[in-house]
C-alpha positions in Angstrom: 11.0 19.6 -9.9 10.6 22.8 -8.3 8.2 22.7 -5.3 8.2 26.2 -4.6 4.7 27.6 -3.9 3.8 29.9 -0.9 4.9 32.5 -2.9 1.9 31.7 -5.5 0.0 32.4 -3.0 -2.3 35.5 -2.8 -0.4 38.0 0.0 -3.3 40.2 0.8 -5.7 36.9 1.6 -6.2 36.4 5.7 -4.1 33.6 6.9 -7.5 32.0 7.6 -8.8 32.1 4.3 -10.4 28.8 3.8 -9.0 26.2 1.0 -9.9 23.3 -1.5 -7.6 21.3 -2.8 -9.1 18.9 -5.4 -6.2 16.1 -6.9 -6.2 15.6 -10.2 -5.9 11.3 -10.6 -3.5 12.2 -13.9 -1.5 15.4 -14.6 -3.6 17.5 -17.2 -1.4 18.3 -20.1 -0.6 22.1 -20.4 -3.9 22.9 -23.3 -5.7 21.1 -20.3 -4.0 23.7 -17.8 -4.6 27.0 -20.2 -7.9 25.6 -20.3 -8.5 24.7 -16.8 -7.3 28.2 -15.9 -9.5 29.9 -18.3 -12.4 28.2 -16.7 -11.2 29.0 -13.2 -10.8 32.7 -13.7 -14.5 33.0 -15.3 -15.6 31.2 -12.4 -13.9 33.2 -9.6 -15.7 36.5 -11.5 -18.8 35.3 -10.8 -18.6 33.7 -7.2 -20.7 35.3 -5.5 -22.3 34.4 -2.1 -25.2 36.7 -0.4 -25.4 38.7 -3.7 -21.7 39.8 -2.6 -18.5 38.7 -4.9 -16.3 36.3 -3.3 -12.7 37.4 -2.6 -11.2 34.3 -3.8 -8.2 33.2 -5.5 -8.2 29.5 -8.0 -5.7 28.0 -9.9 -3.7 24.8 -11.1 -0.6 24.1 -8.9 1.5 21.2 -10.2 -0.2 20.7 -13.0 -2.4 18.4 -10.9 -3.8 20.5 -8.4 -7.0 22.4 -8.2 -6.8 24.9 -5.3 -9.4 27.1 -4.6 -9.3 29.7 -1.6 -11.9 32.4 -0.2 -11.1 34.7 2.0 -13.9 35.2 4.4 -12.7 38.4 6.1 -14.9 40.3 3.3 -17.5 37.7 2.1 -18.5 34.2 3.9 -18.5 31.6 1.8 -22.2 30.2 2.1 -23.6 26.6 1.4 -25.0 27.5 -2.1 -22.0 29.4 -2.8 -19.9 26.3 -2.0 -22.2 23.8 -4.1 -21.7 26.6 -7.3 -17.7 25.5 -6.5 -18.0 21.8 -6.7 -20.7 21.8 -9.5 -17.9 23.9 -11.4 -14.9 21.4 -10.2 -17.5 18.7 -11.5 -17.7 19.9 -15.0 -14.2 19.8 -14.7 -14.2 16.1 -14.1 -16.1 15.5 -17.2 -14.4 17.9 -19.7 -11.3 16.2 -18.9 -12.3 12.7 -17.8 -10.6 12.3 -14.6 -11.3 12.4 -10.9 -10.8 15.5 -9.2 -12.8 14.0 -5.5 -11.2 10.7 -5.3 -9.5 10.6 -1.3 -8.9 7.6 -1.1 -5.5 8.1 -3.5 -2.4 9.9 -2.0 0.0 11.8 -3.8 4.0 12.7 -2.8 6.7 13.5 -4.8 9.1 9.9 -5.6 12.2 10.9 -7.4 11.3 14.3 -8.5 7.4 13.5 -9.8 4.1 13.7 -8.5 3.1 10.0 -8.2 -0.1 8.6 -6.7 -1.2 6.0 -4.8 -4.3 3.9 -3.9 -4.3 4.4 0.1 -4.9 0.7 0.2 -1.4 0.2 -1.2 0.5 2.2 1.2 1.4 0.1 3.7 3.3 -2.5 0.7 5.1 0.9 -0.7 6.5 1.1 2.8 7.6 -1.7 3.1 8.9 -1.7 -0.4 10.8 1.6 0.3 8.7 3.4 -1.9 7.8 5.5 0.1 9.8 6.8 3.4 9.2 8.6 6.6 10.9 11.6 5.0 9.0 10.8 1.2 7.1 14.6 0.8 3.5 14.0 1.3 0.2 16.4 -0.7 -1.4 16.8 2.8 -4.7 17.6 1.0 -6.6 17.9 4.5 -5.1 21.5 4.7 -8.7 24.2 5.6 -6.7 27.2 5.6 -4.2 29.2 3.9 -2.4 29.3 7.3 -2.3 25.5 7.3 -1.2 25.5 3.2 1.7 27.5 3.7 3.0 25.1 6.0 1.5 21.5 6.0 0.5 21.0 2.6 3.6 19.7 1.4 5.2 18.2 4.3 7.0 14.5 5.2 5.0 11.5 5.8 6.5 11.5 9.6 4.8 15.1 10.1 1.5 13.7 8.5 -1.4 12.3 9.8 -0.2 9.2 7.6 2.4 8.6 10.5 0.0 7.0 12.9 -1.8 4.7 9.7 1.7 3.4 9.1 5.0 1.6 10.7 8.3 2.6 9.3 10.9 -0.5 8.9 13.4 0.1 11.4 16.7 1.8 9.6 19.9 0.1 10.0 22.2 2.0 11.9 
């Protein structure tokens, strides 16, 4: 699996351009992807906030990943403006019959695949060695495009996960 993505990322967008990542709780297929995309791109047309278009970039990552990113350095990203996001990420949800605003399930990449995992069930798929201090982790607490580039995809150890969890001590 190729986890390759900065370089999807829009250049010209202000490392502090803020960021929504919305988890899919099932891959869409790829119709549901073209489609998916098709609806993002007529939605990022008409984002506006204040009367003034948003700069704003929104796409599937994954195949499981809604991100959505304003940069603010031309237009911020008002309350209403915001709401017109998630009533869009909403019909989503129902087009497509999954969960796009469930946190309390974690996603990292197990033997080359996006697999997820009810939070509650963490702590046995540690100590299961399912999942390892060095298992990649979908940080989706990331705010910026700063903070995307570099702790969106990171190890549980480097993750706020690390202090919710105790590692079983590795044989030396």
């Amino acid at each position: 699996m190729n986890l390759e993505y900065k370089h999807l990322l829009p250049a010209d967008f202000d490392p502090l351009s803020r960021v929504w990542i919305y988890q899919g709780s099932r891959p869409f297929s790829l119709s549901e992807v073209l489609t998916v995309e098709d609806m993002l791109n007529s939605f990022s047309q008409q984002w506006h906030a204040h009367g003034a278009g948003v700069k704003n970039f929104a796409t599937v990552f994954f195949g499981q990943f809604i991100i959505l990113m304003a940069d603010e350095t031309h237009t911020h990203v008002s309350g209403c403006s915001t709401d017109s996001s998630v009533r869009m990420i909403k019909e989503i949800e129902k087009q497509f019959n999954l969960s796009l605003f469930d946190r309390q399930t974690l996603a990292f990449v197990i033997k080359d695949k996006i697999q997820l995992l009810p939070m509650n069930q963490l702590a046995y798929a540690v100590e299961n060695n399912f999942i390892t201090a060095d298992s990649l982790y979908f940080n989706n607490t990331v705010l910026t495009k700063r903070e995307m580039e570099s702790n969106w995809l990171i190890k549980v150890k480097d993750s706020w996960l690390a202090r919710k969890i105790t590692f079983p001590a590795v044989a030396s």
